[in-house]
C-alpha positions as CSV (number, residue, x, y, z in Angstrom):
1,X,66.7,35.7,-1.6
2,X,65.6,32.7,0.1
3,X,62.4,33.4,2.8
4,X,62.4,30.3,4.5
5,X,64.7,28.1,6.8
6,X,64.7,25.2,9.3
7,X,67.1,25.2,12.4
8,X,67.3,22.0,14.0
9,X,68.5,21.8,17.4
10,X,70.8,18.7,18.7
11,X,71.9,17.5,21.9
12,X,74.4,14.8,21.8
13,X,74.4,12.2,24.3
14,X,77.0,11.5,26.8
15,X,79.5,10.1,25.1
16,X,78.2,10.4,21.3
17,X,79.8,13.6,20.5
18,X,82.0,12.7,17.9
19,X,79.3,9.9,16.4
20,X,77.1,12.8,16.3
21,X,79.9,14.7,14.3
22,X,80.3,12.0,11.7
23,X,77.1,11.6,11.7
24,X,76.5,15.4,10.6
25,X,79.4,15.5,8.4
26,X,78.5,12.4,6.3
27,X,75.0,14.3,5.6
28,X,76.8,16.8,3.2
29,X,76.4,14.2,0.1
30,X,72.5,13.5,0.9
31,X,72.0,18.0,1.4
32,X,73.9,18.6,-2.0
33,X,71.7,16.4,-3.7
34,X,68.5,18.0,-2.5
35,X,67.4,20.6,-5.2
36,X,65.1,22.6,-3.2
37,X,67.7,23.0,-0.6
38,X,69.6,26.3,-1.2
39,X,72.0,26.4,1.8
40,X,72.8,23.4,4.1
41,X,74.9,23.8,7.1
42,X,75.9,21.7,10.2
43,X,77.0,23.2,13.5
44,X,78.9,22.4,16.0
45,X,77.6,24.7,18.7
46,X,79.9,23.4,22.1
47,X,81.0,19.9,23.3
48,X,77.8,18.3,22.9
49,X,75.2,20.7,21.3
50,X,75.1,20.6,17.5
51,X,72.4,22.0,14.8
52,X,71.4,22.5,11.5
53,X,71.0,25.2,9.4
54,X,69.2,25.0,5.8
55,X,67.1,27.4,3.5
56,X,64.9,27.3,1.0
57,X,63.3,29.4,-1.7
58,X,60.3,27.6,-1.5
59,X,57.7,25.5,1.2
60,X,58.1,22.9,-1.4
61,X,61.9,22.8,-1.2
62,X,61.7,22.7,2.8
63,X,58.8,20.3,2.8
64,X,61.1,17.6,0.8
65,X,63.8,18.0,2.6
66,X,61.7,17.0,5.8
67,X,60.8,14.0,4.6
68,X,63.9,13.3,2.6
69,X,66.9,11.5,3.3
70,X,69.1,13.6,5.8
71,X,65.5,14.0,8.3
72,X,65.0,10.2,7.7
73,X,68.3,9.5,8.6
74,X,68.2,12.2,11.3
75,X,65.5,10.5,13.4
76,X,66.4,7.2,12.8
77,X,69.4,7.6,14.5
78,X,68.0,10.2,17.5
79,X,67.6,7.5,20.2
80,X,70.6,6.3,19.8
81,X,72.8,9.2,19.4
82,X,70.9,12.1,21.0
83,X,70.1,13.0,24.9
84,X,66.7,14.0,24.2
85,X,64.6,14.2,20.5
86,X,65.9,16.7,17.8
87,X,64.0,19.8,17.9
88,X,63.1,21.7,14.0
89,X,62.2,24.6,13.8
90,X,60.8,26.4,10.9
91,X,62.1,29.6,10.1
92,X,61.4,32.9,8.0
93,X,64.1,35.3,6.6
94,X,63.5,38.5,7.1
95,X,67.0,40.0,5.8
96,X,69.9,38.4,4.6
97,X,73.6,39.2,3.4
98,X,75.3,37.2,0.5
């Protein structure tokens, strides 16, 4: 079972909703890549609140996916596409279902 988990939390700006939905969408290809990342999932939340979902067996895994390509990418772009800075949270599993 994978313990550990990052939510990030993402508020698009007026008007970037749907470049904030490509955006997301065109991460897939970057998350499937990532070996330490067992689960990757973007959300669409409401009309302008978005997120993401990963997990992790490891602090290893979740360590390179924050300073890989999808959190590079991520923050690059968070000026420009999002109201205020994206907000990660680091998460542990307590239970799961799969």
């Amino acid at each position: 079972m994978e313990k550990l988990a990052l939510y990030a939390m993402l508020e698009a700006k007026a008007g970037k909703e749907q470049e904030v939905e490509s955006f997301l969408k065109s991460a897939q290809p970057l998350a499937v890549r990532e070996s330490g990342t067992t689960a990757w999932y973007a959300l669409k939340l409401g009309p302008s609140k978005f997120g993401i979902f990963d997990t992790f067996q490891n602090e290893q895994g979740r360590e390179a996916h924050l300073t890989g390509e999808i959190a590079k990418a991520l923050f690059a772009k968070a000026e420009e596409l999002f109201a205020k800075p994206p907000q990660v949270e680091k998460i542990e599993i307590l239970a799961s279902k799969t």
